[in-house]
C-alpha positions as CSV (number, residue, x, y, z in Angstrom):
1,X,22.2,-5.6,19.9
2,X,21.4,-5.6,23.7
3,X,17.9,-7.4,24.0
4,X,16.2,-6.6,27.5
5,X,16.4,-9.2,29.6
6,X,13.0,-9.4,30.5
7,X,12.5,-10.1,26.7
8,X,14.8,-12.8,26.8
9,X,13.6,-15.0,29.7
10,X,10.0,-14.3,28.1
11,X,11.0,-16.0,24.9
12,X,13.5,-18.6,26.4
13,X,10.1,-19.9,28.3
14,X,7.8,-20.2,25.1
15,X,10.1,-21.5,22.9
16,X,12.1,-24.0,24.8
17,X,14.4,-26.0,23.0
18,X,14.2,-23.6,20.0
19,X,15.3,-20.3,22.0
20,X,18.8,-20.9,21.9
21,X,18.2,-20.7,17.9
22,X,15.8,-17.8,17.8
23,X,17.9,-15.8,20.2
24,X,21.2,-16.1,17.9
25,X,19.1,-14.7,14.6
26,X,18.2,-11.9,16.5
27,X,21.7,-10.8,16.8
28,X,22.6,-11.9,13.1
29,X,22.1,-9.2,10.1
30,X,18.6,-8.6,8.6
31,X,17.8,-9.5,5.0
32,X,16.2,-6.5,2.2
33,X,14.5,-7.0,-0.1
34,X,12.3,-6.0,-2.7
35,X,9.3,-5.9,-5.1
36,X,9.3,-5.2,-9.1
37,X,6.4,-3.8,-9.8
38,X,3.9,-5.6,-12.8
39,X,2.0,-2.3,-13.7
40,X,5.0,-0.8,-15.5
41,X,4.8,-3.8,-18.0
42,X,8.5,-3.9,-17.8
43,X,11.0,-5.9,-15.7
44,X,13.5,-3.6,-13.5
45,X,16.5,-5.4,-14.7
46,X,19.1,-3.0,-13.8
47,X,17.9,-3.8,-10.1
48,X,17.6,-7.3,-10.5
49,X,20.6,-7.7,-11.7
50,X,21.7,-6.4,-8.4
51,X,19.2,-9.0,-6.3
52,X,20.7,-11.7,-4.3
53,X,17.7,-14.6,-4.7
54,X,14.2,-14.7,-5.4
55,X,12.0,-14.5,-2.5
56,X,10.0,-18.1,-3.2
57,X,6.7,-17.3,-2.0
58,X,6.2,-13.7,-4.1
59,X,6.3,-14.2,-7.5
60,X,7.6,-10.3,-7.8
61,X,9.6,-10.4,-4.4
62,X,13.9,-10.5,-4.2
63,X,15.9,-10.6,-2.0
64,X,18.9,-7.2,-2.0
65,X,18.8,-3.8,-1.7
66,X,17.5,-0.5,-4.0
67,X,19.2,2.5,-4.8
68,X,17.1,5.1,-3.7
69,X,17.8,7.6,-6.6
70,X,17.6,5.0,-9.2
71,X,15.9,5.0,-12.4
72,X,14.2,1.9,-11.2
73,X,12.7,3.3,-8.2
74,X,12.4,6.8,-8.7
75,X,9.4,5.9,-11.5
76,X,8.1,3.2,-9.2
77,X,8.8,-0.2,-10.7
78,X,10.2,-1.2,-7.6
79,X,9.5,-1.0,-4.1
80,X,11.9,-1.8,-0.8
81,X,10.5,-4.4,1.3
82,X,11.7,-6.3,3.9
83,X,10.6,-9.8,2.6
84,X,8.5,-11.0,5.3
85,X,5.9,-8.2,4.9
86,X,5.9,-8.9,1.1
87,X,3.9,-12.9,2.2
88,X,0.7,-10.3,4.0
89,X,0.1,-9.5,0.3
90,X,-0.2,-12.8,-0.8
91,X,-2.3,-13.6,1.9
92,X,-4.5,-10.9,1.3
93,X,-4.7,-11.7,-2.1
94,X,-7.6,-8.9,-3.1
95,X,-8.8,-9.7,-7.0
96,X,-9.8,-7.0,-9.3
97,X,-13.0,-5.5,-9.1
98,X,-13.4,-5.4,-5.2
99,X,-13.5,-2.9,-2.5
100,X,-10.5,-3.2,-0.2
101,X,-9.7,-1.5,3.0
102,X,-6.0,-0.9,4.0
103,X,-6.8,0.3,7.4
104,X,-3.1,1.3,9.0
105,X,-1.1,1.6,5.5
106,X,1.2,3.9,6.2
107,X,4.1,3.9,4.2
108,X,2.6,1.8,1.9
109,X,5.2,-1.8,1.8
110,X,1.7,-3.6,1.7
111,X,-0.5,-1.0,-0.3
112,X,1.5,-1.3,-3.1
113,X,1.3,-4.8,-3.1
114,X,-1.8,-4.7,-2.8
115,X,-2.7,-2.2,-5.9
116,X,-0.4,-4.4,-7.8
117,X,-2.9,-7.5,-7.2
118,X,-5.9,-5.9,-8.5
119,X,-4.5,-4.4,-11.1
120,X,-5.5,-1.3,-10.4
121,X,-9.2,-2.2,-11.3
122,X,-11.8,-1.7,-7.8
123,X,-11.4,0.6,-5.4
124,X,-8.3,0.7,-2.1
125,X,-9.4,3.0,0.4
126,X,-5.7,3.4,2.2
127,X,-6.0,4.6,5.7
128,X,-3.1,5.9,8.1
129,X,-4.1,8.1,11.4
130,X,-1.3,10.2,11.6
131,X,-1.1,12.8,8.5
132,X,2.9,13.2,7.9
133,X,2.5,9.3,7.4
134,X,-0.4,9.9,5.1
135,X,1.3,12.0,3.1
136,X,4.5,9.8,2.4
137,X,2.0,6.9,2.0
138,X,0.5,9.3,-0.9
139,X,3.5,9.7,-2.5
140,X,4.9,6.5,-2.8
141,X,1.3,5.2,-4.3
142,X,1.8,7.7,-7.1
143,X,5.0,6.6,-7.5
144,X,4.0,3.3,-8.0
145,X,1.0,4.0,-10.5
146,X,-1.7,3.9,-8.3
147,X,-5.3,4.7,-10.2
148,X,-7.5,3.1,-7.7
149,X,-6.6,4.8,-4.6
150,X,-8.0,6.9,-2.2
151,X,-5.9,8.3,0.7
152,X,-7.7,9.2,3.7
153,X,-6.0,10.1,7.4
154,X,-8.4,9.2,9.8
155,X,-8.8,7.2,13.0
156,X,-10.6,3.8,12.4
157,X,-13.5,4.5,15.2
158,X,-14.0,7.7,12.4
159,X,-13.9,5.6,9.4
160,X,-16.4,2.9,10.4
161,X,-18.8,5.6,10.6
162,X,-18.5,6.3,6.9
163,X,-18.1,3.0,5.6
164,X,-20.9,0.4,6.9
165,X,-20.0,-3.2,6.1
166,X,-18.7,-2.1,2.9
167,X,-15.6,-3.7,2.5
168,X,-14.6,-6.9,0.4
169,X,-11.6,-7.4,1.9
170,X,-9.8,-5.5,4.8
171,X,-6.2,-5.5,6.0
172,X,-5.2,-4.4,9.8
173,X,-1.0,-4.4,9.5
174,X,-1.6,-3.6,13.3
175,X,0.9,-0.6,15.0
176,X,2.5,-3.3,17.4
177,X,5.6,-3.7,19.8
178,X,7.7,-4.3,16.8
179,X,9.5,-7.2,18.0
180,X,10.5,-8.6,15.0
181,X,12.0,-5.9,13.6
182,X,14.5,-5.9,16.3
183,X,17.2,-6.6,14.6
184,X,16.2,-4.4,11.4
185,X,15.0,-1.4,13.7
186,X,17.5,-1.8,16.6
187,X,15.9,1.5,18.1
188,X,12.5,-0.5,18.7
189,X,14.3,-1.7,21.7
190,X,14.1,0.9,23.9
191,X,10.2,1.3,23.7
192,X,9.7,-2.3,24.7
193,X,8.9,-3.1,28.0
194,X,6.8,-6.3,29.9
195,X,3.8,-4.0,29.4
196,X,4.0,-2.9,26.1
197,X,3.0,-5.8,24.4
198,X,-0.5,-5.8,26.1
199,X,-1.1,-2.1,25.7
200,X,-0.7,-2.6,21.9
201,X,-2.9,-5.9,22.6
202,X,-5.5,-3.2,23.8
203,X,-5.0,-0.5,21.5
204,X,-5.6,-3.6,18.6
205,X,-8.4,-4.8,19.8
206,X,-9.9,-1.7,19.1
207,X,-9.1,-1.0,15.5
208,X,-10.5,-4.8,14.8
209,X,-13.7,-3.7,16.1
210,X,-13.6,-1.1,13.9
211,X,-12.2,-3.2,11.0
212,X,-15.5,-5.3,11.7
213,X,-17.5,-2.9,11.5
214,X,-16.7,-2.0,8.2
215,X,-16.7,-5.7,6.8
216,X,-19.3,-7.0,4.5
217,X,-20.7,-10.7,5.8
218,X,-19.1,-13.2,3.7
219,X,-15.3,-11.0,3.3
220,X,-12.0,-11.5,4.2
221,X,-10.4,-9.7,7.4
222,X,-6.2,-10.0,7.0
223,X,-4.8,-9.2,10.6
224,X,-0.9,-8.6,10.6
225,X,2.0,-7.8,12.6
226,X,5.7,-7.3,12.8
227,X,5.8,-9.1,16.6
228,X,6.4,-12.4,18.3
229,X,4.1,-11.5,21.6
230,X,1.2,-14.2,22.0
231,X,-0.6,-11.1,24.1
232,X,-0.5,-9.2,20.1
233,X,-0.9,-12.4,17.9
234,X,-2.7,-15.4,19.0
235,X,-4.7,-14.1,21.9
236,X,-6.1,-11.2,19.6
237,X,-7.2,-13.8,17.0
238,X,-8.7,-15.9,19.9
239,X,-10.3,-12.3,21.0
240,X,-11.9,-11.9,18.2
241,X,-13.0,-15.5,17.4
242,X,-15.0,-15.4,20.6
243,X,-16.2,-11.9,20.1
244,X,-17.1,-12.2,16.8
245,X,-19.2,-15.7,16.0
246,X,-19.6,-15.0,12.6
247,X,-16.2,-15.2,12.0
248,X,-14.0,-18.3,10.9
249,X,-10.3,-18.7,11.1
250,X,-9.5,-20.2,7.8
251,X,-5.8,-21.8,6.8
252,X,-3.2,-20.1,5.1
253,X,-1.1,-22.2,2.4
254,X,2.5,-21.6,4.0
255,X,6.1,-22.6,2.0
256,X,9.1,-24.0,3.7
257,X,10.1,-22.6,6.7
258,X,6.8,-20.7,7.5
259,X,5.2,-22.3,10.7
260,X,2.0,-22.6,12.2
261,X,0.5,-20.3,14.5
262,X,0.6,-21.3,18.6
263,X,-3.0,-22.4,20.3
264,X,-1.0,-22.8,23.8
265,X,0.3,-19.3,23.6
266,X,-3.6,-18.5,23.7
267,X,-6.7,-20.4,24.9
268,X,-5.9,-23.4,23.0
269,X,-8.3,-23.1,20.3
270,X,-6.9,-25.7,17.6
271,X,-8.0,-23.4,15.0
272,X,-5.2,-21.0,15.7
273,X,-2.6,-23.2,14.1
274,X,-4.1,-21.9,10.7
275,X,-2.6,-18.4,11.4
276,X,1.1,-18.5,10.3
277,X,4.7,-17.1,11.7
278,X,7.6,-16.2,10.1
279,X,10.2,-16.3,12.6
280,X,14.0,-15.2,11.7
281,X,15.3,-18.8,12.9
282,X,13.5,-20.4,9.9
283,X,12.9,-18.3,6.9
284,X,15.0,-15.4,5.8
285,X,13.2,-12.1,6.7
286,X,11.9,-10.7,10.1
287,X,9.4,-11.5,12.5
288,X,5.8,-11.7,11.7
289,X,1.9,-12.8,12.2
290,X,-0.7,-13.1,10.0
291,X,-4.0,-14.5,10.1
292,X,-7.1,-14.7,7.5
293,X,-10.7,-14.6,8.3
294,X,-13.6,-14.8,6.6
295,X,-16.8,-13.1,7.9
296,X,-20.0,-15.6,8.0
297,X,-21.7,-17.0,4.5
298,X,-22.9,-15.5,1.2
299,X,-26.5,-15.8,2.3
300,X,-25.6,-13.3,5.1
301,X,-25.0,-10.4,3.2
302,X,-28.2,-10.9,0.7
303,X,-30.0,-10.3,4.7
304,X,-28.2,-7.3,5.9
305,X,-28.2,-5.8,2.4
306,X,-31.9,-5.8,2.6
307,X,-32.1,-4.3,5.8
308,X,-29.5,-2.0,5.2
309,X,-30.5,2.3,5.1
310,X,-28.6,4.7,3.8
311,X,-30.1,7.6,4.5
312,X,-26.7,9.7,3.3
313,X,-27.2,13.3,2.3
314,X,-26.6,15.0,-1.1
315,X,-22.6,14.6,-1.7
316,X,-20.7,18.5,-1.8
317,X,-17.6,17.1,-4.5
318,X,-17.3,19.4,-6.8
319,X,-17.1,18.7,-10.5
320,X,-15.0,20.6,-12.7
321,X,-17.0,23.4,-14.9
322,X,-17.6,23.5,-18.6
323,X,-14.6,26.0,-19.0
324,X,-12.1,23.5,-17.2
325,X,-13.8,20.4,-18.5
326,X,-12.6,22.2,-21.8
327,X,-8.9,22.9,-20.9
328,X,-8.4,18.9,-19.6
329,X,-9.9,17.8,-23.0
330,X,-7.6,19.5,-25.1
331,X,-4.8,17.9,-23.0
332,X,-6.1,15.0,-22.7
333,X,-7.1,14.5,-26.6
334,X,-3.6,15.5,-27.8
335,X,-1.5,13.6,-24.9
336,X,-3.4,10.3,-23.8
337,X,-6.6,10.0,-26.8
338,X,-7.6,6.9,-25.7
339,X,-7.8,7.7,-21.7
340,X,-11.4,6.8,-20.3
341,X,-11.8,9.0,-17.0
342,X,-13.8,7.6,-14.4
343,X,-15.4,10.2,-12.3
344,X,-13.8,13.5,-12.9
345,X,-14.0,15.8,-9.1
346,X,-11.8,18.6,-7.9
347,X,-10.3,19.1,-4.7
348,X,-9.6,23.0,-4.5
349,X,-8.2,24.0,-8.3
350,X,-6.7,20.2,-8.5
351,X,-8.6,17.4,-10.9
352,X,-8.5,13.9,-9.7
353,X,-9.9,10.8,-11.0
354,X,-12.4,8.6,-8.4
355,X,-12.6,5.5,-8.7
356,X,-16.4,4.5,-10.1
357,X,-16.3,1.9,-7.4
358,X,-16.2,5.0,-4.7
359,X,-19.7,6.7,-4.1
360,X,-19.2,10.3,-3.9
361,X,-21.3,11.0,-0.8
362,X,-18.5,8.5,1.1
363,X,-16.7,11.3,0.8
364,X,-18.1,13.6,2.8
365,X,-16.8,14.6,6.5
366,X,-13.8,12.4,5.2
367,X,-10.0,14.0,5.8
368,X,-9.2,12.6,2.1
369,X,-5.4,13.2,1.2
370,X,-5.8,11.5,-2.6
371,X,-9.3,10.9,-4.0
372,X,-8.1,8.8,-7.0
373,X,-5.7,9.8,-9.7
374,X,-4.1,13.2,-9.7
375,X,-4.8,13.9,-13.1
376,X,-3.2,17.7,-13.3
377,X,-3.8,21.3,-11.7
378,X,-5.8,24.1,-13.2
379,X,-4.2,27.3,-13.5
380,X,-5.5,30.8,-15.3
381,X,-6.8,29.6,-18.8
382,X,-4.7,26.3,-19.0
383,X,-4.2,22.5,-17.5
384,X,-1.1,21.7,-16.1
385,X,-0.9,17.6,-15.9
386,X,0.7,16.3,-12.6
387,X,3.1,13.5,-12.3
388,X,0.7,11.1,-11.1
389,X,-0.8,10.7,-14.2
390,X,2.9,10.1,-16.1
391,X,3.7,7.5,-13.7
392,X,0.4,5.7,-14.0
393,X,0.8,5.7,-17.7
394,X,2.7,3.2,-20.1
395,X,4.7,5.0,-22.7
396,X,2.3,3.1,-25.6
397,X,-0.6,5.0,-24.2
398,X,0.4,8.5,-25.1
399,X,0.8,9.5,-29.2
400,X,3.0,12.2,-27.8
401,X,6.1,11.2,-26.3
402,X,9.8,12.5,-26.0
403,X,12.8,9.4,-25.2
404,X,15.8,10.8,-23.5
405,X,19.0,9.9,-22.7
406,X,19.7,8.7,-19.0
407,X,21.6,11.9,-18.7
408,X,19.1,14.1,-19.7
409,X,16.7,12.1,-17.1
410,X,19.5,12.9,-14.4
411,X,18.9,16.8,-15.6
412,X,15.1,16.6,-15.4
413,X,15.0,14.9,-11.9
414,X,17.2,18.0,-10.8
415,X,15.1,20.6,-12.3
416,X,17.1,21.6,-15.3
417,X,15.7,22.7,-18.7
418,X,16.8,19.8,-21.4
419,X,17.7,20.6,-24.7
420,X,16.8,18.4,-27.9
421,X,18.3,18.2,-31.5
422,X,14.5,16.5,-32.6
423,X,12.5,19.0,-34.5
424,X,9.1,18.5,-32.8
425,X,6.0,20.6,-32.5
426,X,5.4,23.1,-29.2
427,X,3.2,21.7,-25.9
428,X,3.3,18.8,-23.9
429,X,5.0,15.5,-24.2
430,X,5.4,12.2,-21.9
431,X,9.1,11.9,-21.2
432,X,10.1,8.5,-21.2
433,X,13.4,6.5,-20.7
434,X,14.6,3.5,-21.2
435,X,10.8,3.0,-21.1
436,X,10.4,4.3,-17.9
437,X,7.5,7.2,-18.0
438,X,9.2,9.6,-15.9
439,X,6.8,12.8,-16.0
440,X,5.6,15.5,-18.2
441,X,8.1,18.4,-20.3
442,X,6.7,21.2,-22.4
443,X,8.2,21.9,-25.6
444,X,9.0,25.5,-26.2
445,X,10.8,25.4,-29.5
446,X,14.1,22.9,-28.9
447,X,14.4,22.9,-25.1
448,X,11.6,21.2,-22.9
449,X,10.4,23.0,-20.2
450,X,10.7,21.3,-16.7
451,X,7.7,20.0,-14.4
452,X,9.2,17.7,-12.2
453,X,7.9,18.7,-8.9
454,X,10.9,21.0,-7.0
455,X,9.9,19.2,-3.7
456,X,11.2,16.1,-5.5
457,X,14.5,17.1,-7.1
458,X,17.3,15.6,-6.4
């Protein structure tokens, strides 16, 4: 790898005596990694097996690589990160019950994580500008379970409009120079230039300002990046602490190798030293930044609440109608009897699940990808139940379920029609193996009818 060297005498000057060190790990291999994931309420052992180390400050992080067309990762319980990004997660910490805001969470590394956390229970509102980014980040939240989701593609300066210091918690993993992923991303290279760092600076500065805008007094802002450039790291948090009084730059508990972030690479502030970086000379992952702020007191947002007007109009979601309300409850009573929906809405002939945390007026003028849980698809006089919902389901929730083999799982992922020797009656079953829910089959007398989705046969 072939570092510019404009990017080398930049970092030789701020690190000193340590850029020797720093410069030889950027020319070394980068470590993978991954997460297993604790809503499957099973442990991915085949993967783990393969894992080289635990990652020691994520409980569900290791350290190795995933095979794409796994069992294991194919039904979501477990997710490829590079283990660096897995400690914003930790930082961010969101509990169950709140309302958090994944502003730029596109492809959804940090999402997951997140979702994981609450344990589904609240409401993530995951945001990501561009739409081909929105819809992979989509995808791999079903994958993972996701019930507590909403997808929406728009730019931040759009969102703050709908969402008025309503957030709990909020994460910016900022678009940056991408520094850190150098060595991971060799290709980052060639878009870096003395300039670039500041340009992103600028272009962050402005999604914060959003990001505050949509912060309730008293919650916790989580700013991220993949990047060693002061201009994108320290002198945005010093930005914002002088732009933004209310807020406070609180410490973040760091494990061995982790080191504090640099006041002299900013204004000096000594406060800045509670932001942390991860640098690839001292810990075994890329480059990164993080800091955690928390917005003013409690006894702000009893004030602003009180002044607060909404004066939002009627919400246009559409609820589903007494004849489909009638075809998802005969589904729903013979599949999954003890599922509790939360609010029931359709985009177009498709059922989804909101989360009760999410007004539906919020909604409106929204470009919204995934409003919850894709429960299923209506179709002339019947339900057809979508993926989502077999992924986001434990096999001990459904009182009708098939088991197959790992060969017949490697004939449904391709699209093929599985026989079975099992007398069993006609209709719809939970496939499951090796108690991995792995989507939906219809029994038509001893074959079951395939509804994996073609786009994701492989």
């Amino acid at each position: 790898m072939q570092l510019p060297n404009e990017f080398v005498t930049k970092y030789k000057k701020l690190m000193g005596a340590e850029a020797d060190e720093f410069l030889s790990a950027l020319a070394q291999p980068s470590y993978g990694g991954f997460r297993e994931n604790p809503l499957k309420n099973g442990q991915p052992t085949a993967t783990i097996a393969r894992a080289t180390g635990k990652v020691p400050y994520v409980p569900t992080g290791y350290y190795g690589q995933i095979n794409g067309k796994s069992l294991d990762h194919v039904t979501g319980w477990v997710y490829s990160q590079e283990p660096s990004a897995m400690f914003v997660g930790e930082v961010v910490a969101p509990q169950a019950g709140e309302r958090v805001l994944d502003l730029c969470a596109a492809p959804g590394g940090k999402t997951t994580h997140l979702v994981a956390k609450m344990a589904n229970k609240g409401l993530l509102v995951a945001n990501e500008i561009f739409p081909k980014r929105a819809k992979i980040l989509a995808e791999n939240l079903e994958r993972w379970g996701a019930k507590n989701a909403v997808v929406t593609s728009e730019s931040p300066a759009d969102l703050e409009k709908q969402f008025p210091h309503y957030f709990d918690r909020i994460l910016v993993d900022a678009p940056c120079s991408g520094e850190g992923m150098f060595r991971k991303e060799p290709a980052g290279i060639e878009y870096w230039s003395t300039d670039y760092p500041r340009e992103c600076a600028n272009r962050q500065q402005k999604i914060l300002d959003s990001a505050m805008k949509m912060l309730k007094p008293g919650g916790t802002l989580v700013y991220s990046t993949c990047t060693f450039a002061p201009e994108e790291d320290e002198q945005n948090i010093a930005w914002l602490l002088k732009n933004y009084p209310t807020l406070k730059l609180v410490p973040i508990e760091k494990s061995m190798g982790m080191d504090d972030g640099r006041p002299e690479w900013a204004d000096g502030n000594a406060d800045l030293v509670n932001a942390v970086r991860l640098f690839p000379h001292h810990i075994k992952g890329e480059g990164h930044f993080i800091a955690k702020l928390v917005n003013g007191s409690p006894q702000d947002l009893t004030i602003k609440k009180r002044k607060k007007k909404n004066k939002r109009k009627k919400s246009s979601v559409v609820r589903p109608d007494k004849d489909q309300l009638g075809l998802f409850e005969k589904f729903r009573v013979l599949v999954f009897p003890d599922y509790q929906s939360q609010q029931l809405i359709l985009f177009g002939d498709q059922l989804y699940d909101l989360p009760s945390e999410m007004d539906t007026d919020y909604l409106d003028g929204l470009n919204v990808l995934r409003p919850g849980l894709h429960l299923g698809t209506f179709k002339k006089n019947r339900f057809e139940p979508a993926l989502a919902w077999a992924l986001a389901s434990l096999p001990s929730s459904s009182q009708r379920v098939i088991e197959i083999s790992k060969e017949q799982w490697q004939q449904y992922v391709h699209g093929d029609v599985i026989g079975i020797n099992n007398v069993v009656p006609n209709g719809w079953y939970l496939l499951v193996c090796e108690h991995h829910t792995c989507g939906f089959g219809k029994v038509v007398d001893k074959t079951v009818k395939n509804f994996y989705p073609k786009g994701l046969r492989f």
